[in-house]
VOBA-1610 file (N, C-alpha, C; in pm, whole numbers, padded with zeros to 5 digits, always signed):
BEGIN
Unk+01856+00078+02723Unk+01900-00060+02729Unk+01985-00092+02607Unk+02132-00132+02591Unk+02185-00184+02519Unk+02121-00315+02492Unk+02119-00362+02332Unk+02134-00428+02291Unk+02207-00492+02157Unk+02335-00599+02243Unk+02404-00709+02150Unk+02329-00775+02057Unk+02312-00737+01937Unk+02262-00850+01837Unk+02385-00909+01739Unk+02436-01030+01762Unk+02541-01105+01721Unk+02487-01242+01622Unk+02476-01211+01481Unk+02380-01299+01415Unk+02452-01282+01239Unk+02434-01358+01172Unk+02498-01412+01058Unk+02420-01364+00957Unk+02347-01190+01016Unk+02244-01111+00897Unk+02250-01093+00778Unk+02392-01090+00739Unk+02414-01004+00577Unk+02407-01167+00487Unk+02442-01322+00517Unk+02430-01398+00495Unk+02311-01442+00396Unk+02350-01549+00251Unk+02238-01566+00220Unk+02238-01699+00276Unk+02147-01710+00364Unk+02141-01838+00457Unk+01998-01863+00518Unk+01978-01991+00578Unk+01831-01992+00641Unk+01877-01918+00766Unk+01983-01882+00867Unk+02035-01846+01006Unk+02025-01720+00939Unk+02067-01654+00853Unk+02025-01483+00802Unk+01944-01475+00770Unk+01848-01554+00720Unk+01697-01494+00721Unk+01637-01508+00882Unk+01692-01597+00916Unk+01655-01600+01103Unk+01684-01447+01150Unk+01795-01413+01132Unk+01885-01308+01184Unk+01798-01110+01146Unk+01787-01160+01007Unk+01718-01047+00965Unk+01549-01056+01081Unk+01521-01137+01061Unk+01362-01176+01152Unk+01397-01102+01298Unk+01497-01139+01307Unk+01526-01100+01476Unk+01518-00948+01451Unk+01593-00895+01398Unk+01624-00715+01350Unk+01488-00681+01353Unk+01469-00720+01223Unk+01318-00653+01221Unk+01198-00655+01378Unk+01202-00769+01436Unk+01096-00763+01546Unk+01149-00664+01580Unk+01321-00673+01665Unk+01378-00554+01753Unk+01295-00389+01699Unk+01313-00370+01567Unk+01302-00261+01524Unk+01146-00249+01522Unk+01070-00305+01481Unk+00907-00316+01535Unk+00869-00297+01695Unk+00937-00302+01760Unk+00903-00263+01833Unk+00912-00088+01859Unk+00943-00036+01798Unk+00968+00095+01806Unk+00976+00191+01947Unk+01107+00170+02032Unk+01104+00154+02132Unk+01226+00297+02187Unk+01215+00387+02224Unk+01312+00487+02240Unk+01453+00419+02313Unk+01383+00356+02433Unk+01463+00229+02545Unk+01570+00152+02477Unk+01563+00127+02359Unk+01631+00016+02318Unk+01777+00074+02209Unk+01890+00050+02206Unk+01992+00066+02202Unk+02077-00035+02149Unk+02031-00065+01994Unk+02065-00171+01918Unk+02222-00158+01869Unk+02305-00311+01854Unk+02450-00299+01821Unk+02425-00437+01738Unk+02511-00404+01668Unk+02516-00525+01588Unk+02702-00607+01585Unk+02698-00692+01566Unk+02798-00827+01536Unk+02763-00866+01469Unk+02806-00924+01321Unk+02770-00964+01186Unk+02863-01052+01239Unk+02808-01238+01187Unk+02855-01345+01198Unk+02884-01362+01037Unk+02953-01500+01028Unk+02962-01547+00905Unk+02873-01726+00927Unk+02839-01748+00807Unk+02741-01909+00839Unk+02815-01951+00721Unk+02901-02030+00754Unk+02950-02157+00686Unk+03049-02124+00587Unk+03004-02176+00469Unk+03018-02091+00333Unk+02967-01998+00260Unk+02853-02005+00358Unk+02779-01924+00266Unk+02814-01719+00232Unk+02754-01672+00126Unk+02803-01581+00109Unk+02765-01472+00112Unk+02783-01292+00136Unk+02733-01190+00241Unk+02642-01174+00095Unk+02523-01198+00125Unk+02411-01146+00002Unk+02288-01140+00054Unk+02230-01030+00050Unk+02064-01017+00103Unk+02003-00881-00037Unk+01893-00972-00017Unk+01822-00860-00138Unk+01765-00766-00098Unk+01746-00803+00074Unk+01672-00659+00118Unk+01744-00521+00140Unk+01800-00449+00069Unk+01892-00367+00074Unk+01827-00235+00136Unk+01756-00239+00183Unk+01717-00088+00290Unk+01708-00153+00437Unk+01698-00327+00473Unk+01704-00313+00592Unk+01898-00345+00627Unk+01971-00412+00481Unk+02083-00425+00512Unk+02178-00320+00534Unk+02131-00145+00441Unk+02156-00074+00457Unk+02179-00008+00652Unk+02032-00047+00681Unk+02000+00008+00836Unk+02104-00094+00932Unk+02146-00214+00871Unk+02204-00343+00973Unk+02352-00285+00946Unk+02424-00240+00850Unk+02522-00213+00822Unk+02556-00038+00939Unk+02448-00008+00931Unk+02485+00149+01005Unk+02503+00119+01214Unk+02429-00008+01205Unk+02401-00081+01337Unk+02563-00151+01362Unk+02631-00185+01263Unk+02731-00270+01241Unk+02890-00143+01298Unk+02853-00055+01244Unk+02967+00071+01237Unk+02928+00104+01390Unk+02833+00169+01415Unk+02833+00189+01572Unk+02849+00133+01668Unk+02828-00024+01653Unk+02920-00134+01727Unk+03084-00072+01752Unk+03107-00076+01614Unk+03295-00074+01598Unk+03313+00050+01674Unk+03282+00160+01616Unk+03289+00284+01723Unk+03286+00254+01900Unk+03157+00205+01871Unk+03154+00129+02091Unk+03203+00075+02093Unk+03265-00025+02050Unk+03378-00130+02104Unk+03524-00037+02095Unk+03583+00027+02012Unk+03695+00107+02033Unk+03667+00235+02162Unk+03570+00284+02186Unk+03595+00346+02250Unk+03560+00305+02428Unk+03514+00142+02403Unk+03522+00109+02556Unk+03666+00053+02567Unk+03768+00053+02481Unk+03880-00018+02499Unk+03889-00152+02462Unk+03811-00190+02394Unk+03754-00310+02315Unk+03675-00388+02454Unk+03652-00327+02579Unk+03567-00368+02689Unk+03372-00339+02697Unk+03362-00316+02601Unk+03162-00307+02565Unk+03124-00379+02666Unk+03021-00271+02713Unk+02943-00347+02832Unk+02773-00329+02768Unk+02702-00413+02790Unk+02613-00427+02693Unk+02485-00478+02764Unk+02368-00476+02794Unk+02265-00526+02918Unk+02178-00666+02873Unk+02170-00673+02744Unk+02126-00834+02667Unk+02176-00842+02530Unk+02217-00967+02579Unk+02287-01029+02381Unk+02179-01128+02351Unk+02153-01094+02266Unk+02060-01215+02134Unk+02172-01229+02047Unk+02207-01370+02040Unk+02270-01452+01972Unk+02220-01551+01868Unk+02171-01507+01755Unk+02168-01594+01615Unk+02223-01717+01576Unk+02218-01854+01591Unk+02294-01960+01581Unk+02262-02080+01672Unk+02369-02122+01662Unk+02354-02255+01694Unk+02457-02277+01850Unk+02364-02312+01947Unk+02377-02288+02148Unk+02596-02362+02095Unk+02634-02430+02044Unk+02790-02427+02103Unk+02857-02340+02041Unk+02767-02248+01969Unk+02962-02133+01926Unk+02892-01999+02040Unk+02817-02051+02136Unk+02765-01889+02193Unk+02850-01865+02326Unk+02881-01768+02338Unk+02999-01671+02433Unk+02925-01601+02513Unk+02866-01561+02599Unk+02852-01506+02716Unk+02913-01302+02685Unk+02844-01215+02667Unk+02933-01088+02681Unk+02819-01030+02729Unk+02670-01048+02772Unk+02600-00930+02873Unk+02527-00981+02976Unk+02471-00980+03158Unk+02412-00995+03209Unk+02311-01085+03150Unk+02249-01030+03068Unk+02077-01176+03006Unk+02141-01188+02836Unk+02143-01287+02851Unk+02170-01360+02697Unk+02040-01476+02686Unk+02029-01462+02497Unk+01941-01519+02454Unk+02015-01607+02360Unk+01964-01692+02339Unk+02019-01793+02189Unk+01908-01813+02127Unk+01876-01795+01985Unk+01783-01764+01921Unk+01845-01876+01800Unk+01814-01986+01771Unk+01834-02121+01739Unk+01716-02186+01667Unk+01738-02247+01546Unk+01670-02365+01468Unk+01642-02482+01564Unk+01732-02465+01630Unk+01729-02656+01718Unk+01790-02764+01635Unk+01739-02875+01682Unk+01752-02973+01573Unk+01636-03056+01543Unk+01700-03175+01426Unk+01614-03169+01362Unk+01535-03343+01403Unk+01651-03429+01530Unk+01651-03512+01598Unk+01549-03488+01714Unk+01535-03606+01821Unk+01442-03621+01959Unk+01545-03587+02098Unk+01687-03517+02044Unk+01757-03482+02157Unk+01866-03400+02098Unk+01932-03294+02163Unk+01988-03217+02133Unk+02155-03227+02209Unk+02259-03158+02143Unk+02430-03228+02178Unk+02413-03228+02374Unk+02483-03292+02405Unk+02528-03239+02537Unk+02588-03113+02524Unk+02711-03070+02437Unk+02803-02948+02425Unk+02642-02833+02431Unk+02529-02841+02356Unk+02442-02711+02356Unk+02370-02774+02489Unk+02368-02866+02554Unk+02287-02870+02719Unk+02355-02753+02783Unk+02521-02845+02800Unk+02589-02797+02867Unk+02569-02584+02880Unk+02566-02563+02761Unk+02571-02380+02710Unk+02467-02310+02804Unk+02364-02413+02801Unk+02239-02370+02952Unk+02294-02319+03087Unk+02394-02382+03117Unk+02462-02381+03255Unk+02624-02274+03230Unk+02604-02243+03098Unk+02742-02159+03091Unk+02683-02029+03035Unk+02548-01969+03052Unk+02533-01808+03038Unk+02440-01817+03016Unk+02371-01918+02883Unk+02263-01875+02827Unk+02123-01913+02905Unk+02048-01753+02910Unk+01934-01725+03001Unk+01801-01750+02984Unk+01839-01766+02813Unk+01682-01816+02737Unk+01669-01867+02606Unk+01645-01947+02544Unk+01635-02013+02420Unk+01517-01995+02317Unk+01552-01908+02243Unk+01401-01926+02080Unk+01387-01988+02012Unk+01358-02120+01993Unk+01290-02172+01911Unk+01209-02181+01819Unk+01162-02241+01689Unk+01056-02163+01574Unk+00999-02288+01576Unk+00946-02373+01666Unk+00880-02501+01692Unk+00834-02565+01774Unk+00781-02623+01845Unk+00717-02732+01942Unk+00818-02823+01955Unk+00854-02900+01833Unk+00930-03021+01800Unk+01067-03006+01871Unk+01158-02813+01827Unk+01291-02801+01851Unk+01308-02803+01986Unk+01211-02739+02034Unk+01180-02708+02199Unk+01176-02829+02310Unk+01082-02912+02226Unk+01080-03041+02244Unk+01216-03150+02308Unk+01311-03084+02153Unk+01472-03178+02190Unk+01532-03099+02319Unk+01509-03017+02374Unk+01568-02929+02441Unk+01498-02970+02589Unk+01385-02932+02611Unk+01357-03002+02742Unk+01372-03108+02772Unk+01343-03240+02678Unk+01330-03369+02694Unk+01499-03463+02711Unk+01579-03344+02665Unk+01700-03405+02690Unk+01769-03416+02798Unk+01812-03566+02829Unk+01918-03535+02985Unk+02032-03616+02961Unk+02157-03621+03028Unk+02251-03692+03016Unk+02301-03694+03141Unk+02342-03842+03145Unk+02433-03863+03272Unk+02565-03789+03258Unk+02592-03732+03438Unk+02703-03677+03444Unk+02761-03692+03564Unk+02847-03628+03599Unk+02913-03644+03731Unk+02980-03476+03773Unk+02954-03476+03895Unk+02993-03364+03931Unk+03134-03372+03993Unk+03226-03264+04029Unk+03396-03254+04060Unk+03409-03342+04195Unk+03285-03410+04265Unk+03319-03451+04428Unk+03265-03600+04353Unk+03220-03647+04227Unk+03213-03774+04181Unk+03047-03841+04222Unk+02976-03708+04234Unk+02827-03686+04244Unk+02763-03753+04094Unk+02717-03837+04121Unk+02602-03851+03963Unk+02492-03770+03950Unk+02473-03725+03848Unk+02321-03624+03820Unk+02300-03669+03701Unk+02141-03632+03668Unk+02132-03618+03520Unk+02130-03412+03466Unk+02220-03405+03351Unk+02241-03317+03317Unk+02134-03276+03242Unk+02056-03164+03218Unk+01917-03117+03171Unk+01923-02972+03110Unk+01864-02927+03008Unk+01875-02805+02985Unk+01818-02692+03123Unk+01893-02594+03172Unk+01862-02509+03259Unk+01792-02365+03266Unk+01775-02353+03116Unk+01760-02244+03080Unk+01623-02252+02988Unk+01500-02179+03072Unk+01390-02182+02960Unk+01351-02181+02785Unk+01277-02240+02753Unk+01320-02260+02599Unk+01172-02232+02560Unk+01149-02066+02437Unk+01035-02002+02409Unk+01028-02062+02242Unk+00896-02047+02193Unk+00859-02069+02091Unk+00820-01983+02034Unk+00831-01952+01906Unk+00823-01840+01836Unk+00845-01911+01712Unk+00692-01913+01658Unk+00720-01966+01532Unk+00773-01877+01410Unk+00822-01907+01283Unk+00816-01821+01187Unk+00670-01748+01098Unk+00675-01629+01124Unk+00642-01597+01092Unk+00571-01567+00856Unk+00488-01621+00853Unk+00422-01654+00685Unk+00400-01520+00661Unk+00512-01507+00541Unk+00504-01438+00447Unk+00405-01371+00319Unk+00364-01269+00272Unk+00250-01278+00182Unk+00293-01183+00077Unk+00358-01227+00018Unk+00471-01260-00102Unk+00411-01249-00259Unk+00438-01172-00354Unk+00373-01172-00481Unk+00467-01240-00558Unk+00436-01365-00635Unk+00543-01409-00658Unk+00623-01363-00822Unk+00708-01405-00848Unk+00778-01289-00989Unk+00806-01441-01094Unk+00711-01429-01208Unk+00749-01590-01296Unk+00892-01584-01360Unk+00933-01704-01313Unk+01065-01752-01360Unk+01072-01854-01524Unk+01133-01771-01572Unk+01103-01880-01720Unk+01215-01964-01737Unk+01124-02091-01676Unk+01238-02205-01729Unk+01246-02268-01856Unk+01357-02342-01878Unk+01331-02360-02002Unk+01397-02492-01992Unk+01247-02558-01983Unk+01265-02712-01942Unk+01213-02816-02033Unk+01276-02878-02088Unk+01221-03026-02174Unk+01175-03105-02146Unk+01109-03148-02012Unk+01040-03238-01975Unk+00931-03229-01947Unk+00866-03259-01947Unk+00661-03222-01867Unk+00631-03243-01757Unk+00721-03345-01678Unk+00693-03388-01549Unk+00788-03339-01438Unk+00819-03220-01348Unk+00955-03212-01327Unk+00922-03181-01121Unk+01062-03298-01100Unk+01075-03233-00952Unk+01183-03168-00931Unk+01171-03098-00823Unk+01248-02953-00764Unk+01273-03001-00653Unk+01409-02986-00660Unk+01496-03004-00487Unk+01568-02907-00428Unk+01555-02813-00310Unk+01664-02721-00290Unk+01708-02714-00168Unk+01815-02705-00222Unk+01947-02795-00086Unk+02061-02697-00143Unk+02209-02734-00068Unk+02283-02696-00057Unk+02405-02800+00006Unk+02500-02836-00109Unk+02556-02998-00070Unk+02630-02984+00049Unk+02604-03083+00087Unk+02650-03096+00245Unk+02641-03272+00286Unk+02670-03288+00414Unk+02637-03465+00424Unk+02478-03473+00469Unk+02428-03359+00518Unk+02290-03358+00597Unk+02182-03329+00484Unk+02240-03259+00372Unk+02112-03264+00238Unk+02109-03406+00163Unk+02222-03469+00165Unk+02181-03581+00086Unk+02146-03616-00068Unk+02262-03477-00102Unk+02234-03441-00251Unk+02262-03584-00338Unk+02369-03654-00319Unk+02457-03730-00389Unk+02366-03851-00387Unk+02283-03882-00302Unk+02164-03991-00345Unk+02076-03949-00417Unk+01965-03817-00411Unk+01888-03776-00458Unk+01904-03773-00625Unk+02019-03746-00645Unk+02039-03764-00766Unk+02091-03920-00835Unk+02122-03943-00769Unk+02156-04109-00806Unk+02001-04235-00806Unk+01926-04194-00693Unk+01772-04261-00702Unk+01713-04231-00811Unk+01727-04053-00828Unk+01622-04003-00953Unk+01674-04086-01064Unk+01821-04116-01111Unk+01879-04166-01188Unk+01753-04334-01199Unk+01839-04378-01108Unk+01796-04501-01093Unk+01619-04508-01120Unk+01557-04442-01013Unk+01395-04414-01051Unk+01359-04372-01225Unk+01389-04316-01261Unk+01290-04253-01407Unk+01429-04298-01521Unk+01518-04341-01522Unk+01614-04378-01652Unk+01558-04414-01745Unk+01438-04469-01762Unk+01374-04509-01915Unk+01297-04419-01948Unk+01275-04297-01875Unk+01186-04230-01882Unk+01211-04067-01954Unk+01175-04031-02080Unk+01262-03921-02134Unk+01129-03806-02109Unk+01026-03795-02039Unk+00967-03678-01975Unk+00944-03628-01862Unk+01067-03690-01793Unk+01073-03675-01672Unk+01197-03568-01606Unk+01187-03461-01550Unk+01358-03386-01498Unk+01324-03369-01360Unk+01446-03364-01331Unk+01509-03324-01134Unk+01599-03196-01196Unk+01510-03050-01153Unk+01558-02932-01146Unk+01635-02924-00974Unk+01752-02916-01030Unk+01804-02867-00875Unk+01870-02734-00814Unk+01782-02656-00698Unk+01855-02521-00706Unk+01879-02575-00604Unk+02059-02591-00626Unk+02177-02604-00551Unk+02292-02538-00542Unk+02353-02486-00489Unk+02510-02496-00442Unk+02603-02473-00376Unk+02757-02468-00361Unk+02813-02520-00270Unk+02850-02383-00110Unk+02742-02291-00154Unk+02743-02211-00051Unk+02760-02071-00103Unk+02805-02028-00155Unk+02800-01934-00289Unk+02722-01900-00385Unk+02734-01780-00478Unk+02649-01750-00565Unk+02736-01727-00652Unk+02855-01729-00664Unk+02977-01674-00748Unk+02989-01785-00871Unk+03075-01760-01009Unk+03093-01805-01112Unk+03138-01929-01049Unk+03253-01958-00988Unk+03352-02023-00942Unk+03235-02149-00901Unk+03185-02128-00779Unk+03063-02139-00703Unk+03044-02304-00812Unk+02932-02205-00940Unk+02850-02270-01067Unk+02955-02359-01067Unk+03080-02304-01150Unk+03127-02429-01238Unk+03172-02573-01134Unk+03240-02518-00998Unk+03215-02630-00935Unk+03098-02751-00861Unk+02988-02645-00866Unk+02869-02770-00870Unk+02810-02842-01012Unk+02839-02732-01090Unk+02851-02810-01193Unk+02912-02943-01250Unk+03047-02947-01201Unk+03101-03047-01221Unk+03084-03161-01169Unk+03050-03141-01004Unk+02997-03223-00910Unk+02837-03287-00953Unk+02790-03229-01029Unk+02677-03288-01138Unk+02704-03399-01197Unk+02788-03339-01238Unk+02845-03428-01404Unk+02893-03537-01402Unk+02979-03557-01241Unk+03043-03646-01233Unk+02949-03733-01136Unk+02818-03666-01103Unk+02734-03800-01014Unk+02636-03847-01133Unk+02603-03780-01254Unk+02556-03815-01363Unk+02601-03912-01413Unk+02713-03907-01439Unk+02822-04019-01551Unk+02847-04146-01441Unk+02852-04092-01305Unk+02871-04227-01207Unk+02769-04380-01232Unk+02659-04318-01293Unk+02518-04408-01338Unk+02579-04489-01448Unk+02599-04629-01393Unk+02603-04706-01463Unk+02540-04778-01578Unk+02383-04741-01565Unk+02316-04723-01690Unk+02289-04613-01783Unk+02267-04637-01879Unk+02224-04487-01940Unk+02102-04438-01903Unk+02084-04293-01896Unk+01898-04270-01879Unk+01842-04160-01967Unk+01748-04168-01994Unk+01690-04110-02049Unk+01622-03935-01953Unk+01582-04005-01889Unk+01575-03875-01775Unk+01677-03735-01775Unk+01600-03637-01703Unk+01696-03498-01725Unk+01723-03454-01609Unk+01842-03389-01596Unk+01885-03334-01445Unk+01928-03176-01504Unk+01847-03107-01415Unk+01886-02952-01488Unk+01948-02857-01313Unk+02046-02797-01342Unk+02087-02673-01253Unk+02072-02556-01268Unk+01976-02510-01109Unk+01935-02371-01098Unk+02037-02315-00982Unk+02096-02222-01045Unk+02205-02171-00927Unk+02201-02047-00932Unk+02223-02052-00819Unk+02284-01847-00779Unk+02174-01782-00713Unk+02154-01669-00687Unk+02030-01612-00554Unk+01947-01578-00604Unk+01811-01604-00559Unk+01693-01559-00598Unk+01622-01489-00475Unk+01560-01347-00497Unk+01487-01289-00405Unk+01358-01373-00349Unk+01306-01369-00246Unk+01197-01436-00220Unk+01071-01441-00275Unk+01070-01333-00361Unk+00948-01349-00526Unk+00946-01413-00601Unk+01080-01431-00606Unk+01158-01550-00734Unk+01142-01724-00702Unk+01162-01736-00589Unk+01164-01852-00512Unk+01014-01875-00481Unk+00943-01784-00452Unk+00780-01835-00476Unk+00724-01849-00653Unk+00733-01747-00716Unk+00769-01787-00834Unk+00832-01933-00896Unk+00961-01965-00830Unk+00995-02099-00868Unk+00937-02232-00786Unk+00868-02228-00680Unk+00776-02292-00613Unk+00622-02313-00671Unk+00582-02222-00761Unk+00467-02207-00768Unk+00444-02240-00942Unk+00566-02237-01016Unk+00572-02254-01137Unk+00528-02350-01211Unk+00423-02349-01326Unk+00341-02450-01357Unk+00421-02578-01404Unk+00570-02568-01426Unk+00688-02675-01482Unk+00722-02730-01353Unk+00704-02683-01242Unk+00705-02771-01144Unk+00629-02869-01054Unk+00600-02963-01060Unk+00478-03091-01037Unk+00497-03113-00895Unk+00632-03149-00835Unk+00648-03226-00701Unk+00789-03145-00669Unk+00790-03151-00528Unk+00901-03119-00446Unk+00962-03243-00390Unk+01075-03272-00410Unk+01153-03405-00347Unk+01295-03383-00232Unk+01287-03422-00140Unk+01391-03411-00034Unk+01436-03545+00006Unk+01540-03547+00010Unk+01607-03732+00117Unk+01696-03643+00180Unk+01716-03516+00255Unk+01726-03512+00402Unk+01770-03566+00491Unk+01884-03576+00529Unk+01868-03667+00680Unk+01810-03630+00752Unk+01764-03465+00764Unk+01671-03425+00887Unk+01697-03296+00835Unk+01584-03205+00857Unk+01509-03104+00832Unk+01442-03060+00905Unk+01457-02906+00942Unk+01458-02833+01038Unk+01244-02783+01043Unk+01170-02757+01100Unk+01060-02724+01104Unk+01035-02592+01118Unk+00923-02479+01056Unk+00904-02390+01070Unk+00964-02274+00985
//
């Protein structure tokens, strides 16, 4: 059995850690039958970095034998199921059973454009929630069919749950080197849906008289590169100075990639008191 895996793996992203999850089950299953290809997506801005370098090694050798099969079907690959990594409107149709293997959202209804994707290939939907699954059945929209038929439009295509799977992680201490005693941790990645540009303007506003208080933020703008830093940096500086009062309070930047030891490590770190999010919506699982 061929299998299309078309997913945004090499990515340091939450959709590449999705993506890697998917690999790995495939490959847990340890299956003679199965006949893995890979399609490496790109997610956003973000940039090709994974720390797991023996399974990126194995995703990269999955990646070349693609290119080989696709040149030698005439760029025509015929393929028996695609699992697709992402989000139901950039997904394309290229084998008999297709899967979309999806966050969802983070709302009580999901686009028409990803209803619609139900009725244009896709055969089955993964979900890592109750809630995402949730927007997906419960959604309908009025429509009209080509003879001027009204229906309500509905997802058509079964939608499975599969939560994420908990990690058991040793974590690696991160030494910060922080001046305050009281400190919250936010980690985002600026966008209009993180809601960076308030979070830092409330904290402002919240603790300004307050000189033992910091907002550590591991942020940025999709990258891990120098370039990356100095431009969130600046984008700091200039929502800092936007504060019309002075404050006493501290705003510190944690940037660039941390392995998932590091990140429990920086989760678990005795300089860190509270976790703070303003979110417009946030994904579950």
């Amino acid at each position: 059995m061929k299998i299309l895996l078309q997913a945004p793996i090499f990515t340091s992203s939450g959709y590449g850690e999705h993506s890697r999850l998917v690999l790995r089950s495939l490959l847990n299953l340890n299956s003679d039958e199965l006949d893995i290809y890979l399609e490496p997506l790109n997610w956003g801005r973000t940039s090709w970095a994974n720390t797991d370098k023996q399974l990126s090694k194995f995703a990269m050798a999955l990646q070349v034998k693609n290119e080989i099969y696709v040149r030698q079907s005439e760029n025509k690959p015929e393929y028996d199921v695609q699992i697709r990594v992402g989000i139901p409107n950039e997904f394309e149709k290229r084998a008999p059973y297709s899967v979309c293997v999806t966050a969802g959202i983070e709302t009580d209804r999901v686009s028409p454009n990803w209803v619609l994707k139900t009725h244009q290939g896709i055969d089955k939907i993964i979900v890592p929630s109750r809630h995402a699954k949730k927007g997906f059945v419960d959604t309908f929209y009025d429509a009209r069919d080509d003879k001027g038929n009204e229906f309500k439009l509905g997802c058509r295509c079964p939608v499975d749950v599969v939560p994420y799977p908990f990690k058991d992680i040793e974590p690696t201490e991160l030494n910060l080197d922080l001046e305050t005693s009281f400190n919250f941790l936010c980690v985002a990645m600026f966008g209009p849906r993180k809601n960076l540009e308030n979070t830092v303007q409330w904290f402002l506003e919240e603790f300004k008289e307050d000189p033992d208080v910091g907002l550590v933020l591991k942020v940025s703008k999709g990258r891990a590169s120098h370039i990356d830093r100095e431009s969130t940096m600046q984008t700091l500086k200039k929502l800092v100075n936007q504060s019309k009062d002075t404050h006493k309070c501290r705003v510190y930047l944690l940037h660039g990639n941390l392995t998932d030891a590091e990140m429990m490590g920086l989760y678990s770190n005795s300089k860190i008191d509270a976790i703070v999010s303003t979110t417009h919506g946030e994904g579950f699982g």
